[in-house]
Every structure is written in structure tokens, then in C-alpha cells.
N, C-alpha and C positions, 0 to 999 in steps of 0.2 A: 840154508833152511830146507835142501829138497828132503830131508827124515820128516819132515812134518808129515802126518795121516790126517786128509780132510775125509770125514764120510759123507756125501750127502743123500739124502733121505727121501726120495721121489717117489711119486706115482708111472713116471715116464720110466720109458729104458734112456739105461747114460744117452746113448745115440740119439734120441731125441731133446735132450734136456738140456736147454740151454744155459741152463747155469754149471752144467757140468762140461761143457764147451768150454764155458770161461776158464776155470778153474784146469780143466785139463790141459791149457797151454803153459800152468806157471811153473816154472822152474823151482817155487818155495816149497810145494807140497806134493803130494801123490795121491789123487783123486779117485772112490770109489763110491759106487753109489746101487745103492740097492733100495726094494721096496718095502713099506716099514713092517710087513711079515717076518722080515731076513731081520731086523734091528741086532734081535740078541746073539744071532751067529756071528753078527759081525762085530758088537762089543765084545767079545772075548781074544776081539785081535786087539792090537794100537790104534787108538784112536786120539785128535788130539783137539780133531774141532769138529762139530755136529751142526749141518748145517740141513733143517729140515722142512721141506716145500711139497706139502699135501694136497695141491690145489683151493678148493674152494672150500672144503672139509675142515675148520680150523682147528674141531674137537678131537680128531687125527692125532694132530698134531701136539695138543697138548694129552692125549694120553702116551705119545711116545713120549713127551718131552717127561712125565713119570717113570717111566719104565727106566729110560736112558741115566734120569739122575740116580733111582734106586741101583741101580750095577757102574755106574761112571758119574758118582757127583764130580768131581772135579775137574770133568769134560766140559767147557764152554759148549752151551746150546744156543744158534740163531734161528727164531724161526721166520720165515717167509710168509706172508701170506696176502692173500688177494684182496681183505678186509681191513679198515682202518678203526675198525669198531673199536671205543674205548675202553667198554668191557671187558669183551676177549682179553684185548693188550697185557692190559692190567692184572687180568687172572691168569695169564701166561709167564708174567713178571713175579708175581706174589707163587707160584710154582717154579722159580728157579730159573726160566729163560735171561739167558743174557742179552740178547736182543729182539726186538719184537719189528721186525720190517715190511712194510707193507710195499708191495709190488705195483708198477714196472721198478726196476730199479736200474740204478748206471754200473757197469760191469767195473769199471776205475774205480768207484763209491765202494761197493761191497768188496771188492779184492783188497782195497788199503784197511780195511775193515777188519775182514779176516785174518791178515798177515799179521797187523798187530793185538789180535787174540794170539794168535801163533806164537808171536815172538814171547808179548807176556807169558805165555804155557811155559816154555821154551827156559824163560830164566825160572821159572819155578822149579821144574822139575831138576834143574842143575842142583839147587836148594836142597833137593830131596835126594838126588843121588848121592849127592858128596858128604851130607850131614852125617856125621857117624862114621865118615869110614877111614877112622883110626886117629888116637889121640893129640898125636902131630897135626890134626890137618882137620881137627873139628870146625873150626869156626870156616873152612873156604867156600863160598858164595850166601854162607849166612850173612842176612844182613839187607841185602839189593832189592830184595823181593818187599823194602817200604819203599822204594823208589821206581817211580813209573817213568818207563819212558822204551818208547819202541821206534823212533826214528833213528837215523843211523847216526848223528852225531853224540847223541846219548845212549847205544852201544860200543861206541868208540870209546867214548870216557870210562862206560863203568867196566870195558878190559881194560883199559891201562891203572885204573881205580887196582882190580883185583891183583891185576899184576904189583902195583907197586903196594898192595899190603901186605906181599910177602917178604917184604926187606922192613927194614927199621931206619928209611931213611924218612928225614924231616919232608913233610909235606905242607906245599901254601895253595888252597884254596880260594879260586876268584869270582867273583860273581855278584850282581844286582843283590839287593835286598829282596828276598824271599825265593830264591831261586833251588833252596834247599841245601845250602852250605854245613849244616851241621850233620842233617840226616846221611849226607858223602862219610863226612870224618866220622861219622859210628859205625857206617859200613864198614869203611876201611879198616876201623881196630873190631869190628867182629870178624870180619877175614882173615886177621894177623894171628900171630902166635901170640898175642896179648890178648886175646880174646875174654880169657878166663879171668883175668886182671880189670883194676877199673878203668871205667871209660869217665873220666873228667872233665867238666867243661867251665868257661870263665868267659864273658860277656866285657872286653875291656870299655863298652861301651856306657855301659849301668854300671861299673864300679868306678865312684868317688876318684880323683887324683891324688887326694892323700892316702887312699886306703888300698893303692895299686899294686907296691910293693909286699905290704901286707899279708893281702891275699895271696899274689903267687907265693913267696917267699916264706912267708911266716914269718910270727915276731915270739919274742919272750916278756912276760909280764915285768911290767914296768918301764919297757925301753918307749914308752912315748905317753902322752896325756890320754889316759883314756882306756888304756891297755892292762886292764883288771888282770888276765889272765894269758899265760902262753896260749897260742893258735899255730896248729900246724898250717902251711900252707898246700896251693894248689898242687904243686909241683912235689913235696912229699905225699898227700893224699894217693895221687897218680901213681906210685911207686909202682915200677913190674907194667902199669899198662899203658895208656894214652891220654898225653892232656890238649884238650880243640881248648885253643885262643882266638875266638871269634873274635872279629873286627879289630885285629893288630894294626892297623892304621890309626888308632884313635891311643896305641899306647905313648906313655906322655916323654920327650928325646932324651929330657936328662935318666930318666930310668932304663933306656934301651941296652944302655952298657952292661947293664949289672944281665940282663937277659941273653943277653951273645956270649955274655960269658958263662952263666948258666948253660946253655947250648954246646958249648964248646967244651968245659970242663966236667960235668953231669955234675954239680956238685953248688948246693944253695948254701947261703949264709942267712939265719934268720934273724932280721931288726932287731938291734942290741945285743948279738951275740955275737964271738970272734970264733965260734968253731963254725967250722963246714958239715954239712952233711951231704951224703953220695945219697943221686937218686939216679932211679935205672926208669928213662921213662920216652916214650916218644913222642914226639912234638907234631901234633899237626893244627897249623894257622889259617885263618880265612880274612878276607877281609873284601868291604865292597868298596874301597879306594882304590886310586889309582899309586900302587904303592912306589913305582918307577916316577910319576912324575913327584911325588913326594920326595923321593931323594935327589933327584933334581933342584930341587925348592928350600933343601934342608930339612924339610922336616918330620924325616925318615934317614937311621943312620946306614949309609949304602951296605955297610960289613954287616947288619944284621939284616937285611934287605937277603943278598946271596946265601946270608947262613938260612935262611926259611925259604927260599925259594931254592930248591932241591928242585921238587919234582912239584911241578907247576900242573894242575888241574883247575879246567876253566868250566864254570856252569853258564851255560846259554840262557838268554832270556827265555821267558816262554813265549813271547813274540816271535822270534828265531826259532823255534820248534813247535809251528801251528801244529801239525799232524797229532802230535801229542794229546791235543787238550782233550776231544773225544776221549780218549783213553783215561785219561786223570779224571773227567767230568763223570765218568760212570765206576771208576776206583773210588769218590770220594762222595758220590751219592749211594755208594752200599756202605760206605765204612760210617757216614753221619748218619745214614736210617739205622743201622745198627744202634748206635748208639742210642738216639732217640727213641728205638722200638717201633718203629715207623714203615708202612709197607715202600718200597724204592718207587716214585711216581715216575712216568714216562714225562719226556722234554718234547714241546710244542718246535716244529720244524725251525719258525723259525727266531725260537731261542739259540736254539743249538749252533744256528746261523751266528748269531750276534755275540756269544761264546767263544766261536771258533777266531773271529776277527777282532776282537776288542783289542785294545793296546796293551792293559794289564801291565799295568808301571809296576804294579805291588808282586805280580809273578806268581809263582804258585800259591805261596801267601794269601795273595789275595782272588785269584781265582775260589778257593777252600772256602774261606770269607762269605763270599758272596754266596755260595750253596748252601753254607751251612744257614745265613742268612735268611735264605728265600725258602727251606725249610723247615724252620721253625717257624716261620708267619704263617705259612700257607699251608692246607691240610687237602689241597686239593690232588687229582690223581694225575693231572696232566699239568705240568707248569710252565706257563708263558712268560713273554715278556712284561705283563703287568705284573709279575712278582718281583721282577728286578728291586734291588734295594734301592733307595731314593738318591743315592753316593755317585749310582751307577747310570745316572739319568742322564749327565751328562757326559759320562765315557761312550756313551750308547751312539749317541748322537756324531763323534768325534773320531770313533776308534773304526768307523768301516772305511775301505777305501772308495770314493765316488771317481769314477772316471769321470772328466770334464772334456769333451771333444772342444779342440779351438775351435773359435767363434761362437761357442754357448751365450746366447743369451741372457742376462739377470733375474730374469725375472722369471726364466726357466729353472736359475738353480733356486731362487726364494720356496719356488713354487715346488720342488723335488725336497725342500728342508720341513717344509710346513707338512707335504702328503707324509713323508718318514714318521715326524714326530704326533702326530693325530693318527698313526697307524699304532705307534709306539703304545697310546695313552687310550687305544681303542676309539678314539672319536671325541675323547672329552677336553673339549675345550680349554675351558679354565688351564688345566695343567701342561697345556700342551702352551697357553700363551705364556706359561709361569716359566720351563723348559725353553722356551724361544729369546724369554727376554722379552717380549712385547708386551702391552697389552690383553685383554679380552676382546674389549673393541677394536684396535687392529689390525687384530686377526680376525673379528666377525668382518669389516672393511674389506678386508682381502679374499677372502672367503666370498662374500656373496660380489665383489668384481667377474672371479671368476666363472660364477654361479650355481655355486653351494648352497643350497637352501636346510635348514631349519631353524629349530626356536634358539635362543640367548641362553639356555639351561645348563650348558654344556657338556651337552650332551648328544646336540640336534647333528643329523649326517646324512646326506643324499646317495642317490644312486654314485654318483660321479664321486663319494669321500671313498665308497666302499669300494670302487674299482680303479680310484689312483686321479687326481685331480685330472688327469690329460693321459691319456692311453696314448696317443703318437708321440712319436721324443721324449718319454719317460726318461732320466738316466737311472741305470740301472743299480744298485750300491750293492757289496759284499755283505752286506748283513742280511 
């Protein structure tokens, strides 16, 4: 990554500037930095991330960040600033900043930061170089630029992804539920030389077992009860480009034969018909089973098992690629304000906290979900954890890691569940005992053991709720 061009945008000389200290040891980009007089002389070179820190002047800062989108919008702008005003923020945001950061900050934080603006620049512009240049080769890296992912396991996949759409071999995609299984296999055939051709897909999971052959295959009117009219199938539809068979685990064993043979011979027969027809088409499968121990089990046939495991790509949980979620969480809060027409609100610290570490069984799926969720209810400019959706009340609670030093006491960790969850719920009671499992009374019991004082309204909180039931021996959580 060292072609990346960071410009940053100081008051200081580089020599003084210690963000440009930071930046100048990394080996991903090539660091220059000037004062925002110089801006336009130096947009006229490569730029590829703008990272702009005016001091205590925030208004600086947002007339460059005008100037910088009018000649470089599709330069990533972070602005720095010494203010947490939520004004400002917000009118820095509604002008196009991609980040709005408020200083001191950790050099580790902002550089992982950075890099993956960079990387995301990085596959874009691939997008935009190769788009067009020449009719063999339109579709290569169309496609990747819906799929977010800047840590290094998910650069790994999406070259060997690009690599292997340029053959025509069968491809089996693995992965959890919502990991983005399909959004892969469209990449893939918009990469391919089937680009221009259809992109087909089938759900073996939502079509019927009697209607499974049907679908892929096609039938002719009359060869079953019900079959008013011929139906082409999947596998004709597809002709010339690509058919995704999601969740080929769930296809049902006595049918698998007639599909390995499809595979093998390009050539369908449709329900009540003895002719064949040739289809020219490429196969690519997903499935979030375990398709090895299935044919261990029977039931999955092993010859069609090898005939679709060709070229084996794995999608990682999103738990397995925390680094990521940042990055998805602010792709998918521009892509649902868009939709909704909606200015992009800035995320409370420590949302963003509780985001990054959740468990997210549902994966990207359900990360999407939950944003799109808490933007439609909420109209507010900064969003906290009291927008969380009520689903998520108790992933919240579950999904951060607590360190527990041996010999912890019980009622040290009671008493670290209850500060969490009355932080969660801002102080209110009622919901926080509903969350817990307990009582109201209970919790008011334990509450004033400690010596929590206020009213039953729940809503009452002391000095000692607002700054943590016990400040010594707190444990501390990832959320």
C-alpha cells in the first residue's frame, strides 16, 4: 500500500506535527503536509486521504473541507478537532466529512482508521481503472466495490474471488448465515466473461421439495398435477451466464443425481420430457452447512459434494473480522440515510464500543438490521445506546468480553452486571430490572444495600450510579 498519498492539513510545520510523526513512520502511505493556503496546489497532485487538523479554529476546517470536496469529492476527508461540539460535528458531517474526531487521540486508533479509508480508496479506484478498458475484460473488479471489508483475511478472499472469475470453474461458497454469500457469487459473475449474460439465483431453502426439480430443471405442461403450462427452468433461464444455488445443503439426496449429472454433462431434461437440452452455464453454490460432515452422515451425495467443491471460498464471521465493523457501520449508515433522505447522525463512543464487540450471530445481516433499525426510530443527530433495538438488549449485555481475575468475588461481579445494565438503560430502573431478570424491588434492595439513593420512579440515580457503583475494583468490559 506505500502508493497511497495521505495529505495532512496543519497549522504546524510537518516537524512539529505530531500526527504527521505518526503517519510518516508507515510503510502504507507517503505523508505530506502543508498549510490550508497550499490546499489547492496540492490537490492538483494524488491525493488519496485528507486528513485536516486546524487547531482550535473548527470553521478552518470546514471551509477547506468545501473547497477539498468541490475539486476532490471522492477524496475521504477526516477532520481533527480539539471540540466535541455536537453542532460543529454534525455540520461537518451534513458537508461531506467522513470523520469527524475529536482530539487527544491514540496513534494505533487513527492509523487503523486511516488504512482502511485507504484500502477501501484502493479497491475503488481498481473499479475505475479497469472498468472500460476493453470488451474482453469489462466486468474485472466490477462488482467488490458492494462488499466491505479492509482487514487482511477479506483481501485474501476477494483476490483469490477475482482470480478464480476468471475461469469457468464451478465454485462452493461457505459461511454462517448473513455473511454475504450471495453478494461474493455476483461479484464473481460480474468479473467473469459472463458478465453481460444472466446472473440467476435459487434459494433451495424457500423452494417446496416437490417443486425443486421443477424449478431448476423445468417441466412441460401436463407432466404433473398442477402444471397448466411448460416452465423453463433455472438452469435454462441462466444460459451464457451464472446460476448461485444458495443453500445446496438443504437440496433434497434422491434429486442430487439428476444435478451432478446436470454438472457433468451441461445438458437438462425437463419433467416429462425425453429430450435434453444443452445449457452453457456456471455453477456457483453456497451453503451455511457443514457439507463434509453431511456426507459423512449420508446425507449429501460425496460425487456431487467434489463436483461443486472445485474452488472452495470461505466467508468469515463478522466476529472473526472485528476490524471490519467500523468500516461497514459507516458504509451502511450513508447507504440507509440515503435511502431514507436522512442527514448521516454521528455514533455515541460508546455505541461504537458495543458495535465493535457484540457477537452478531446474524453477521452482516444482522449488524444492517440493527442500523437500519435504530434509524428509522430515532431522528436524533447523535445515537446512543438507548436506540439499540429491544432484540439487542440482550446481546448487549452478553456479547462484550468481562475479564474475571481469579478469586473475584460475587457480588463484585452482580454488582459490575447491574452498574452495565442501569448505564445501558441510562438509570432507569424498571427496564434495567426487566433486562436483569429480577425484580424492581430487588434491584431497588440491592441498590440501596449498596447505597444508591433515590425515588421507586425509575428513574432515581446518585452520584455513586453516575460514576460506577465502586470506583476501586471496577472490572472493566469491552463494551
Amino acid at each position: 500500500m506505500s502508493n497511497n498519498h495521505l495529505l495532512l492539513i496543519s497549522e504546524e510545520q510537518s516537524s512539529d506535527s505530531e500526527i504527521y510523526n505518526w503517519f510518516s513512520k508507515q510503510d502504507f502511505c507517503q505523508t505530506q503536509c502543508c498549510a490550508p493556503s497550499e490546499v489547492s496546489r496540492y490537490l492538483e497532485q494524488r491525493v488519496d486521504l485528507i486528513l485536516c487538523d486546524t487547531g482550535e479554529d473548527v470553521s478552518i476546517s470546514l471551509e477547506l473541507l468545501y473547497l477539498c470536496k468541490q475539486q476532490a469529492p471522492e477524496v475521504p476527508f477526516l477532520i481533527l478537532s480539539h471540540t466535541s461540539d455536537v453542532v460543529t460535528a454534525v455540520a461537518a458531517m451534513k458537508e461531506g466529512a467522513d470523520e469527524f474526531l475529536v482530539k487527544p487521540l491514540q496513534p494505533e486508533s487513527l492509523v487503523k482508521l486511516v488504512k482502511g479509508y485507504l484500502q477501501a480508496r484502493q479497491s475503488r479506484v481498481a473499479v475505475e481503472e479497469n472498468h472500460g478498458s476493453g470488451t474482453a475484460r469489462l466486468g474485472r473488479y466490477v462488482g467488490f466495490e458492494k462488499m466491505v471489508g479492509t482487514t487482511q483475511v477479506m483481501q485474501q478472499l476477494f483476490e483469490r474471488a477475482q482470480r478464480v472469475a476468471e475461469t469457468d470453474s464451478t465454485v462452493l461458497i461457505t459461511g454462517e448465515s448473513g455473511t454475504g454469500k450471495e453478494l461474493l457469487a455476483e461479484a464473481i459473475h460480474r468479473n467473469s466473461l459472463r458478465a453481460e449474460h444472466p446472473f440467476v439465483t435459487i434459494n433451495m431453502a424457500a423452494v417446496p421439495e416437490h417443486l425443486v426439480e421443477s424449478e431448476l430443471f423445468g417441466h412441460v405442461k401436463g407432466s404433473f398435477t398442477g402444471a397448466s403450462e411448460s416452465r423453463v427452468g433455472r438452469f435454462e433461464a441462466a444460459h451464457g451466464g451464472t446460476l448461485f444455488i444458495d443453500e445446496i445443503g438443504d437440496f433434497k439426496l434422491e434429486s442430487q443425481a439428476k444435478l451432478l449429472r446436470v454438472l457433468e454433462n451441461h445438458r437438462v431434461t425437463l419433467i416429462g420430457s425425453n429430450r435434453d437440452r444443452d445449457v452453457d452455464v456456471r455453477v456457483i453454490a453456497a451453503t451455511s452447512h457443514p457439507l463434509q460432515q453431511m456426507v459423512q452422515t449420508g446425507d449429501f451425495r460425496e460425487d456431487l459434494f467434489y463436483r461443486l467443491n472445485v474452488v472452495n471460498l470461505a466467508l468469515p464471521p463478522l466476529r472473526e473480522r472485528r476490524d471490519d465493523i467500523p468500516v461497514l457501520v459507516n458504509f451502511f449508515l450513508k447507504q440507509i440515510c440515503h435511502d431514507l433522505q436522512r442527514d448521516v447522525p454521528l455514533l455515541d463512543p460508546e455505541l461504537e464500543a458495543w458495535l465493535r464487540n457484540a457477537h452478531w450471530p446474524g453477521n452482516i445481516r444482522q449488524l444492517r438490521n440493527c442500523l437500519e433499525s435504530m434509524l428509522v426510530l430515532s431522528r436524533e443527530e447523535v445515537l446512543t445506546l438507548a436506540e439499540l433495538p429491544d432484540m439487542m438488549h440482550d446481546e448487549q449485555l452478553t456479547s462484550g468480553q468481562i475479564p474475571i481475575p481469579a478469586g473475584t468475588r460475587l457480588e463484585d461481579l452482580e454488582r459490575t452486571a447491574i452498574e452495565q445494565t442501569l448505564k445501558r438503560y441510562r438509570g432507569n430502573r424498571t427496564q434495567s430490572a426487566r433486562s436483569l431478570g429480577v425484580s424492581v424491588r430487588t434491584l431497588q434492595r440491592k441498590l440501596k444495600a449498596w447505597g444508591v439513593i433515590g425515588d421507586n420512579r425509575g428513574n432515581g440515580h446518585s452520584d455513586a450510579t453516575k460514576k460506577g457503583l465502586h470506583e476501586s475494583g471496577t472490572m472493566s468490559t469491552s463494551q
